[in-house]
C-alpha positions as CSV (number, residue, x, y, z in Angstrom):
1,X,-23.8,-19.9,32.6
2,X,-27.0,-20.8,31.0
3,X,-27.2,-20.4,27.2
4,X,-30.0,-17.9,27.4
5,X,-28.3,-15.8,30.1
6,X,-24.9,-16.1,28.0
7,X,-27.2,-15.0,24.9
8,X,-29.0,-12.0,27.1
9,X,-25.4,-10.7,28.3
10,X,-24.1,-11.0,24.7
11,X,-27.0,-9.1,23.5
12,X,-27.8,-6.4,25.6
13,X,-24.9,-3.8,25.4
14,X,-25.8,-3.6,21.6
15,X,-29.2,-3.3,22.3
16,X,-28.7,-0.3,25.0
17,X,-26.6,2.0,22.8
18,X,-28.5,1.4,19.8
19,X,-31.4,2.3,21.4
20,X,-29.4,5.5,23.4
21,X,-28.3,6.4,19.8
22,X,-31.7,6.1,18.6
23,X,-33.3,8.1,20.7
24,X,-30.6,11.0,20.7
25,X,-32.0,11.9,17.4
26,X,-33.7,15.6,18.1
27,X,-35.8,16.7,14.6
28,X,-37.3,12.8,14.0
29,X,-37.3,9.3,14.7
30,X,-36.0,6.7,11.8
31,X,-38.6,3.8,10.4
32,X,-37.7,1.3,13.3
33,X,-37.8,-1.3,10.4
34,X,-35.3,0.4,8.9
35,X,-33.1,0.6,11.6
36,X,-33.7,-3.3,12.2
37,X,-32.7,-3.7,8.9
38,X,-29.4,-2.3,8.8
39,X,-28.7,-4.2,12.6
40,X,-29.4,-7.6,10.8
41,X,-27.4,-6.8,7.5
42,X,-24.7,-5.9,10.4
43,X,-25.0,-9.5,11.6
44,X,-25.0,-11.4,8.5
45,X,-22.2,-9.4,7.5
46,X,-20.3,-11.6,10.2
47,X,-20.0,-14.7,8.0
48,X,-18.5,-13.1,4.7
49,X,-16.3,-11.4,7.1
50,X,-14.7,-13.8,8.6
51,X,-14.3,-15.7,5.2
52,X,-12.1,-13.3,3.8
53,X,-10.5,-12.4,7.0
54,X,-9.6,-15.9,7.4
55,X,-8.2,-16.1,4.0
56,X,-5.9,-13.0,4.6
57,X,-4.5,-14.8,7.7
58,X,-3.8,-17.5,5.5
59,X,-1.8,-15.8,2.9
60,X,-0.5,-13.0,4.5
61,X,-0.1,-13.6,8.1
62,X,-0.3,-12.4,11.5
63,X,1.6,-9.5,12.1
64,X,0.1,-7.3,14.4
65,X,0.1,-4.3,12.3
66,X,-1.6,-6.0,9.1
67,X,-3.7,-7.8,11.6
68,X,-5.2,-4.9,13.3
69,X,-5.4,-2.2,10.1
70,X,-5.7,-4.1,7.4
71,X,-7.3,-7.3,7.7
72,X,-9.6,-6.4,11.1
73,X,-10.1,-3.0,10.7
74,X,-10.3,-2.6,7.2
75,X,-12.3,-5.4,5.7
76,X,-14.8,-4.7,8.8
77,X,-15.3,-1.1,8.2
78,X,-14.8,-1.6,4.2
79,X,-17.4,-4.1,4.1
80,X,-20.1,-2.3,6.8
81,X,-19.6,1.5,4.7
82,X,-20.2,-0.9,1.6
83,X,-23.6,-2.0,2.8
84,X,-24.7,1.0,4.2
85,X,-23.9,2.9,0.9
86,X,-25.7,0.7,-0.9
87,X,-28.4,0.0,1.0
88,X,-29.3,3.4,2.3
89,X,-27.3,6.4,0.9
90,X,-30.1,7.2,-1.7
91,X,-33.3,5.8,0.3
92,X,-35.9,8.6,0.9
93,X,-35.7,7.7,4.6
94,X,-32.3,9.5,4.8
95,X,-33.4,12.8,5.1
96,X,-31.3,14.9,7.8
97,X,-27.6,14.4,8.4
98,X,-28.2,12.8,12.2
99,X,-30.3,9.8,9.9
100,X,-26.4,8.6,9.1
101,X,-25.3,8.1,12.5
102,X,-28.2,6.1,13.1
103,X,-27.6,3.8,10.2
104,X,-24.2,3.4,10.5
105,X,-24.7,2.8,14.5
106,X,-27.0,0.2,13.4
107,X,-25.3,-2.0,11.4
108,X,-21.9,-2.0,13.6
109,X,-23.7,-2.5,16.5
110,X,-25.5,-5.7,14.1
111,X,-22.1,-6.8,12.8
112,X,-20.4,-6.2,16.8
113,X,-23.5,-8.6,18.6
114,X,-22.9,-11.7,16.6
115,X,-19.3,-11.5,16.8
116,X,-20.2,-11.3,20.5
117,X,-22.4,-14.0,20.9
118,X,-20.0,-16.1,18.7
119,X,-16.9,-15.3,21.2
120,X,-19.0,-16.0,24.0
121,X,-20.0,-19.6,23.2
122,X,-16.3,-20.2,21.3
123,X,-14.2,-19.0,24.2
124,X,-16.8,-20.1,27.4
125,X,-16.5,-16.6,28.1
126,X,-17.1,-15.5,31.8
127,X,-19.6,-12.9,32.9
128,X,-17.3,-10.2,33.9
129,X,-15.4,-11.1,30.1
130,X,-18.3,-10.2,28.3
131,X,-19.4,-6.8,30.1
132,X,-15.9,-5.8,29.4
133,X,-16.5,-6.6,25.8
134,X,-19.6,-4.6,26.1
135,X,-17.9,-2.2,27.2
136,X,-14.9,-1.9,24.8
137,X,-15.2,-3.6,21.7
138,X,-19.2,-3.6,21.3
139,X,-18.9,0.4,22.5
140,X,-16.5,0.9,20.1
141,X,-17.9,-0.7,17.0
142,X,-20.6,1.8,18.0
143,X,-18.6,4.7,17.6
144,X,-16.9,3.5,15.0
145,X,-20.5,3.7,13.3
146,X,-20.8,7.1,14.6
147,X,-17.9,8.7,12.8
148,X,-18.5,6.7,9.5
149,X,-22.4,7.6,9.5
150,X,-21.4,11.4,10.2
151,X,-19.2,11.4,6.6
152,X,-21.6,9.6,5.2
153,X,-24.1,12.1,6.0
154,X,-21.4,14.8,5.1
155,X,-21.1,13.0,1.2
156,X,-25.2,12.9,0.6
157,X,-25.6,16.3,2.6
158,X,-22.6,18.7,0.6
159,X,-22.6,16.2,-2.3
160,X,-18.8,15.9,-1.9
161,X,-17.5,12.3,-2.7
162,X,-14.5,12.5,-0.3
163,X,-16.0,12.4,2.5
164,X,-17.2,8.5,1.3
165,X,-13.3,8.1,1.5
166,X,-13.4,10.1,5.1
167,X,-16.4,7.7,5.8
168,X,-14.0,4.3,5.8
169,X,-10.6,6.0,6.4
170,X,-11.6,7.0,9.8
171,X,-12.6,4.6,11.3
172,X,-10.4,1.6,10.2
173,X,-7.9,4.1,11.6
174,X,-9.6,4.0,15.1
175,X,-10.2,0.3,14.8
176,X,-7.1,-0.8,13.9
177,X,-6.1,1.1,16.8
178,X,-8.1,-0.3,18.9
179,X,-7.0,-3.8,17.8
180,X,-3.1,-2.8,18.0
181,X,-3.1,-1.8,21.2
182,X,-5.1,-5.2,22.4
183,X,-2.6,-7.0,20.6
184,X,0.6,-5.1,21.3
185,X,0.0,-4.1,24.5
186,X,-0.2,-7.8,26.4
187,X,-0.1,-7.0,30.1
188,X,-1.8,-3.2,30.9
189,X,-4.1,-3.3,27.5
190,X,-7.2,-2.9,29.1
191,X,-6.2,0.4,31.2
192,X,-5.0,1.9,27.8
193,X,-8.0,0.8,26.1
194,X,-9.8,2.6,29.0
195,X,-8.4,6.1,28.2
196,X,-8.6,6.0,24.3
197,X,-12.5,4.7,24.1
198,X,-12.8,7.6,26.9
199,X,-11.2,9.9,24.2
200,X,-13.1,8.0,21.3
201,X,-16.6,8.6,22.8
202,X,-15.8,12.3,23.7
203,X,-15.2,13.1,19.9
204,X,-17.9,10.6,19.2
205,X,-20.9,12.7,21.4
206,X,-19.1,15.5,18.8
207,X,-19.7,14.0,16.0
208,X,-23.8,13.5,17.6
209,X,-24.2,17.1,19.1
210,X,-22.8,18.4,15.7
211,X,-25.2,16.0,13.3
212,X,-28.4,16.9,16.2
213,X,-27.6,20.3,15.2
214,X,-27.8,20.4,11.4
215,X,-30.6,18.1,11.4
216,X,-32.8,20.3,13.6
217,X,-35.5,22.1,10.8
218,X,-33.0,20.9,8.0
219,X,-34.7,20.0,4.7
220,X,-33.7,18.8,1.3
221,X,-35.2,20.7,-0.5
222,X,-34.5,23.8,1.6
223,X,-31.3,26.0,1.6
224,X,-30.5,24.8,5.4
225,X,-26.7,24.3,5.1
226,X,-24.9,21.7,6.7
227,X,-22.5,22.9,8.6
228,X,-18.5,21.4,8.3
């Protein structure tokens, strides 16, 4: 395939859901530079990521279950909550609880289209390889987002620290999932893979209807509550 065709199929599935997720927001639409933003931090997170990640499979190994929890999942969602927090959790732009799920959709779908792009060109990937990626690990990264900018929203919203913990607990648990059974699971992966991001985006349309919800006429500086 042609490098701008490779680049266009490696692209696009991000591109559709952030957009879908963008657009499900019912009370108001987020600064599309914003959103931008967050989607490139997301990408240039890549290369400090795979640094460490590198480094852990130097000292510690390749055991499945380290692999997939600790040192995929983990520094990945560890180091995406770390920027969002940072970058976002006290900017006036997040006003309504549904503004987390577009910021943390954002910068997993970022972080999930490089490491795309780079498997394509690494691996000479085929074109029905990559639309399975975009449909598994590119559409999960963007659940992943989801759930962690729902707690997120949960932590600035009740101004209860644990659901920051919630925030990365959560979904390194679903990713390392997602990575264990890829890795454990070497012949009928994909059909399993099938059924759990089937039950991953059911909870994860949840976790949107539920955020839509408390977001419709909520204010700050009203006594809207958010509801658990």
């Amino acid at each position: 395939m042609q490098i701008l065709t490779i680049l266009c199929i490696a692209i696009a599935p991000s591109l559709t859901l952030l957009t879908y997720f963008y657009l499900k927001e019912n009370y108001s639409s987020e600064p599309i530079l914003t959103v931008m933003k967050l989607f490139l931090f997301g990408v240039l997170l890549v290369f400090p990521t795979m640094v460490i990640q590198r480094g852990l499979v130097l000292g510690l190994g390749e055991n499945d279950l380290l692999f997939s929890f600790i040192i995929s999942g983990g520094i990945e969602e560890f180091l995406k909550l770390f920027i969002l927090y940072y970058t976002i959790f006290n900017h006036h732009v997040f006003d309504s609880p549904y503004d987390g799920i577009v910021y943390g959709v954002s910068i997993s779908l970022g972080f999930a289209t490089l490491e795309n792009i780079i498997y394509a060109f690494s691996y000479s990937a085929s074109f029905f390889t990559l639309m399975l990626r975009g449909l598994l690990p590119i559409s999960g990264h963007a659940i992943f987002g989801v759930i962690m900018g729902f707690y997120i929203s949960k932590a600035k919203f009740l101004s209860q620290k644990k659901y920051l913990i919630l925030a990365l607990v959560i979904p390194v648990a679903w990713h390392g999932l997602f990575d264990y059974i890829m890795l454990a699971f070497q012949t009928n992966w994909i059909m399993i893979l099938v059924v759990f991001m089937i039950f991953l985006w059911i909870k994860g349309l949840r976790k949107v209807k539920q955020a839509n919800h408390n977001s419709t006429g909520f204010s700050i500086t009203t006594d809207k509550k958010f509801e658990v």
